[in-house]
N, C-alpha and C positions, 0 to 999 in steps of 0.2 A: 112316816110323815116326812114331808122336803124332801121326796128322793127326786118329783118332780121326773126329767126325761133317762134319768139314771145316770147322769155326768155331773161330777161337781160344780160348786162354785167355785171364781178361780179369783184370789186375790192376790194382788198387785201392788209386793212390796211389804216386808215382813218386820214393820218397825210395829210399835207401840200400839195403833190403831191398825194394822194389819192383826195381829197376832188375838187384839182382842175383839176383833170383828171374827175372826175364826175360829173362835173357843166360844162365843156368843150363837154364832150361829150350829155349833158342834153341838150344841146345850140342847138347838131345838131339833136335831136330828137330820140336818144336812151334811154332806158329805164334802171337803174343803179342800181347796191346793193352793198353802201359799207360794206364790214363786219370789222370788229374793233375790235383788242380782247380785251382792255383794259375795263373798264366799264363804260368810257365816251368819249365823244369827245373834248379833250383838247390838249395844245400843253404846256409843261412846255418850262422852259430854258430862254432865255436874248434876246439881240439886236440880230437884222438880219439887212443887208445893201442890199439896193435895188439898184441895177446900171438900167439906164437906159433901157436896155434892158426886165427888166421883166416888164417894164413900157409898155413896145412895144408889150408885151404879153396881159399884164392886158389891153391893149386897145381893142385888138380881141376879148375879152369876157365881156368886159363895165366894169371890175370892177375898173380901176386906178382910180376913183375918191374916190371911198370907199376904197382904202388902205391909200391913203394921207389922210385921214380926222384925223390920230391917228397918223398919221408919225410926223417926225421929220425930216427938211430938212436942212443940213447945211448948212454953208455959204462955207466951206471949206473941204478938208483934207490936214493933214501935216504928215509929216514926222518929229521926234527928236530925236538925238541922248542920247540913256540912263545913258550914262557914262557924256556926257558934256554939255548937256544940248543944243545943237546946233539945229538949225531947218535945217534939211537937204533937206527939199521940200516944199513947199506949193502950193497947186493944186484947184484954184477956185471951184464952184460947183454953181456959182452963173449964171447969164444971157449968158454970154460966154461959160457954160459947156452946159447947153439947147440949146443955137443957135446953138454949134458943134454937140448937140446929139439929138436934137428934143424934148427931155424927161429931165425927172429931177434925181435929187437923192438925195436917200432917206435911213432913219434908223427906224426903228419899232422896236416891240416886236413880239417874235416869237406868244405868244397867240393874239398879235394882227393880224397878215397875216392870222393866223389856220381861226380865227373868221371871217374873212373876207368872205373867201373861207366854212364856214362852213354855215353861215346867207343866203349865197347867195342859198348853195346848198338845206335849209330848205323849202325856198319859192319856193325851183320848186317838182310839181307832179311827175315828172318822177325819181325821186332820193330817194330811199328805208337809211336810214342810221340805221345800226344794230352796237349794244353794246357787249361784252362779245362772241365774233364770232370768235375764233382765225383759220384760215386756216392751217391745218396740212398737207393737200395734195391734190393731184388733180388728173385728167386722161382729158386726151383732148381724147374724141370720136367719131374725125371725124365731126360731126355735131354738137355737143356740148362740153363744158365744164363740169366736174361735179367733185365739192369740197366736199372734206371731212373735218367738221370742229372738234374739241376738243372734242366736244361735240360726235360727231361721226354721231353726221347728216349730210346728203350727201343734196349738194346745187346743181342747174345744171343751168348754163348759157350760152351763145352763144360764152362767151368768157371771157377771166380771166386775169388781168392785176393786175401784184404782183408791189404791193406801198409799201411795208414791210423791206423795209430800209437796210441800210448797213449788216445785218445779214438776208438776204431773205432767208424763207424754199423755196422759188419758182425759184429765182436765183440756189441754190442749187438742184435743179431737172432738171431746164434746161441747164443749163451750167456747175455746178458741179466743181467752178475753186478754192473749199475750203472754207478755212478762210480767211477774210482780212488780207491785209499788214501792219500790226504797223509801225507808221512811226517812233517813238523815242521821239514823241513829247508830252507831255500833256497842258489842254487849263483849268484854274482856273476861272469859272466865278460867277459873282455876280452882283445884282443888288440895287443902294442904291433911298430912295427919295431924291429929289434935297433939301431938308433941312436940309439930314447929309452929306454933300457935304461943307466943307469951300467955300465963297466964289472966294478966290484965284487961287482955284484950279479948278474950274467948268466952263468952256468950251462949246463953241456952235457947235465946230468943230468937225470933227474925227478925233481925236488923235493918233497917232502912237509912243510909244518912243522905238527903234530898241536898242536892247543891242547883247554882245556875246552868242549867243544860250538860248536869249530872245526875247520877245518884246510883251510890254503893250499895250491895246488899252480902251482907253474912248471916250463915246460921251451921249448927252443925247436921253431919249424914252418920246414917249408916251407927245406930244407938250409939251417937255422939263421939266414934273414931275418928271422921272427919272434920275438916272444916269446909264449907261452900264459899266461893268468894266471886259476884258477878259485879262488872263494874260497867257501866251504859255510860256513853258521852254522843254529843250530835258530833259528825261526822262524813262526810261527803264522798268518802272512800267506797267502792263497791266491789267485793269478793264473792262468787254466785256457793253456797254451801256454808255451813258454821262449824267447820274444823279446820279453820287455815292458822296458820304461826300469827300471832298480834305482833305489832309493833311496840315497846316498851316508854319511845318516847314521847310517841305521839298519848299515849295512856298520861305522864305525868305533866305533861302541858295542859292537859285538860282538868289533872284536880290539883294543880299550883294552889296554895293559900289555902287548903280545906285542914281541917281537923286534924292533928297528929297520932290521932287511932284509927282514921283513916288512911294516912299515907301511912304508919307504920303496918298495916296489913297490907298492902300495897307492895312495900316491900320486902317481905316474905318470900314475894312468888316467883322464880326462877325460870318460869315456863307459862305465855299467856296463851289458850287459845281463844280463837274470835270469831262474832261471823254476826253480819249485817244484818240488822231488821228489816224484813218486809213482811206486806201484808195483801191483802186484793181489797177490792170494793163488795162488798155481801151483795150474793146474789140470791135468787129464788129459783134455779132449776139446775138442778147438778145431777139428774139424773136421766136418760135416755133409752128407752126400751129395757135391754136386760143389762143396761151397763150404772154403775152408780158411781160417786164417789165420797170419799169417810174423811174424816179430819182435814188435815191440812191441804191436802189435794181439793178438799169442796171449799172450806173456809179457815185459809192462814189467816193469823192473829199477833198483833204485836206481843211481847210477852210482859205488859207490866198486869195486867189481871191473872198471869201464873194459872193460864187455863187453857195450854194447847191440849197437852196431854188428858187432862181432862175434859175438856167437849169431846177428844176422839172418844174418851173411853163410853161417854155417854151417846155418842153416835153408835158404836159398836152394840150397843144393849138394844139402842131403839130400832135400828135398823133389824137384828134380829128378832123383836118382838111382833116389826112388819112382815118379816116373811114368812112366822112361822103361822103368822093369822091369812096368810095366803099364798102358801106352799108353791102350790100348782097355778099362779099366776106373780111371780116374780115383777114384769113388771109392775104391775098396781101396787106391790108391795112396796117397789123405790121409791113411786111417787108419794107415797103416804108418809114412807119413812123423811124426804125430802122437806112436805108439806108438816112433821110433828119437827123440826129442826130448824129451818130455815130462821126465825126469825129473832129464837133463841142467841142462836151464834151467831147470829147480823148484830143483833145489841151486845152481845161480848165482843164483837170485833170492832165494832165503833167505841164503845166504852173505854176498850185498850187503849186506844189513840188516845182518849181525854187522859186516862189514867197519865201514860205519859207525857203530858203537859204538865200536870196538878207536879208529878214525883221532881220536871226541868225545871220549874217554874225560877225566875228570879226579878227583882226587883221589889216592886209595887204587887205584884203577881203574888210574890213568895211570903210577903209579907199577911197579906190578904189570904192565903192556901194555910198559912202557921194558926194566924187568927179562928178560921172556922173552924180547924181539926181540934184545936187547941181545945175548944170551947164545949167538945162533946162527950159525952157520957158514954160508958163500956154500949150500955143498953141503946142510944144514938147511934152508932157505929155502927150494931149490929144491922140495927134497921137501913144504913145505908148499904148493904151490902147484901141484902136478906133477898133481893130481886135473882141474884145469881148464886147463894147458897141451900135455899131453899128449893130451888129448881132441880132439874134431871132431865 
């Protein structure tokens, strides 16, 4: 089954949604080659939040035991206001959140998920993983695919599914819709061990402290050795990538006057890195004969709903449930996988946006965002959120 014209599928780009797009698609007996330009397979960066839903994913392909083994499960999340120190929400995560949602939730490291998804993809035969391979272009031929890499070797497979992230050359060939859209926002992150951590200040929970065209978030990684500490402020700056050196003062002019367990985890951190929000407008066709595209490549997302990583991983499961129900026609298979997707990640990607207003919100705004949340039960909460935990 999937051997199709006897060439692999070739994918493009060996992060997170690469890796499990080819361990998904390995499951149904296709033959894979991720290419990777970088010279290893590694995932830098901090916390990831796993909402149930990529639990519901990780079930389809056996891995949700081996992503909890390194998780961090809290008891809670909260909401605090950054100016007064108020708790504006506290939303269980404990037994009551599993009975409403079936699944747990969860916080990792992002090398921890990569490694997940990379362990599994090593112990299968049918999964090629290539180093130093950057994909510059392609030609879809009718019966195959065939890539031209950096190198200027030309690759040929049965089909080509670009994993190559918010800046895709692939998206850029097939859809052609630019540059991303800056959102105004930049994200400060860092990561400390839980022994430069005061004990006062370190937390089992997800933390939220919501400021005016702020808001801090901590929680711990890694069965609670780490600490996560990501800090957002609006910002006009534009760096293309999210691993560049932050700035230290443009960070404390932005949370002047907040809470003093906010600016004392603040300053802990010896080392910021950063990197700009963007996102696209959701579209409805990201797929092109035998070429597709997965995650952030089809639909980047700002990150206050804490669901990039998870829509790939749920792209990755559906995408291969489409082609293994039509092997030998590949493409009907992207368009289908396309059409069970589209409108899902168009409402997380517009959602994100509101999210981040409600978490900047200040004045009359903040006052009015404190009020509603304030006002609602574990069991209300859940219901407001059940549109995209309940999902897959």
């Amino acid at each position: 089954m999937g051997q199709g014209n006897g060439l692999p599928i070739l994918i493009a780009g060996g992060g997170i949604g690469g890796l499990a797009a080819a361990y998904a698609l390995a499951r149904k007996g296709f033959s894979v080659r991720v290419l990777e330009q970088a010279p290893e397979f590694r995932e830098v960066g901090a916390g990831i939040q796993l909402g149930p839903n990529i639990f519901r994913a990780l079930d389809r392909i056996g891995l949700s035991k081996d992503m909890l083994e390194d998780a961090w499960q809290p008891e809670a999340q909260e909401m605090r206001d950054a100016m007064t120190g108020e708790v504006i929400t506290r939303i269980p995560l404990g037994e009551r959140f599993v009975a409403r949602f079936s699944e747990p939730y969860a916080v990792t490291h992002r090398a921890d998920i990569h490694g997940v998804f990379l362990r599994a993809c090593q112990q299968s035969n049918l999964i090629s993983l290539e180093n130093n391979q950057r994909v510059d272009d392609f030609s879809d031929d009718g019966d195959r695919v065939t890539v031209t890499l950096q190198s200027g070797e030309r690759v040929e497979g049965q089909a080509l599914i670009g994993c190559d992230g918010m800046w895709s050359r692939i998206r850029d060939k097939i859809v052609g819709d630019g540059a991303p859209r800056v959102s105004g926002h930049i994200a400060y992150r860092a990561v400390l061990r839980r022994e430069d951590v005061p004990d006062d200040l370190w937390r089992p929970d997800v933390i939220l402290w919501a400021g005016p065209r702020t808001h801090f978030v901590h929680y711990p990684l890694r069965r609670g050795t780490l600490y996560n500490l990501v800090a957002v402020f609006h910002s006009d700056r534009y760096v293309e990538g999210w691993n560049a050196e932050a700035d230290p003062e443009e960070l404390w002019n932005r949370f002047k006057g907040q809470r003093p367990e906010v600016l004392r985890l603040l300053e802990r951190i010896e080392t910021w890195r950063m990197w700009v929000l963007c996102d696209r407008e959701p579209i409805k066709e990201w797929s092109s004969g035998r070429v597709t595209l997965l995650g952030d490549a089809a639909h980047p997302m700002l990150q206050y709903l804490a669901q990039g990583a998870c829509m790939a991983t749920e792209d990755a499961v559906w995408l291969a449930e489409k082609a293994g129900e039509q092997p030998d026609d590949l493409p009907a298979a992207f368009k289908a996988y396309q059409q069970q997707r589209y409108l899902r990640t168009g409402q997380v990607q517009i959602m994100a946006r509101v999210y981040g207003e409600f978490y900047h919100a200040r004045g009359v705004a903040a006052e009015l965002r404190n009020q509603m949340l304030g006002g609602r039960s574990p069991e209300q909460s859940y219901d407001g959120i059940a549109w995209l935990y309940n999902g897959m």
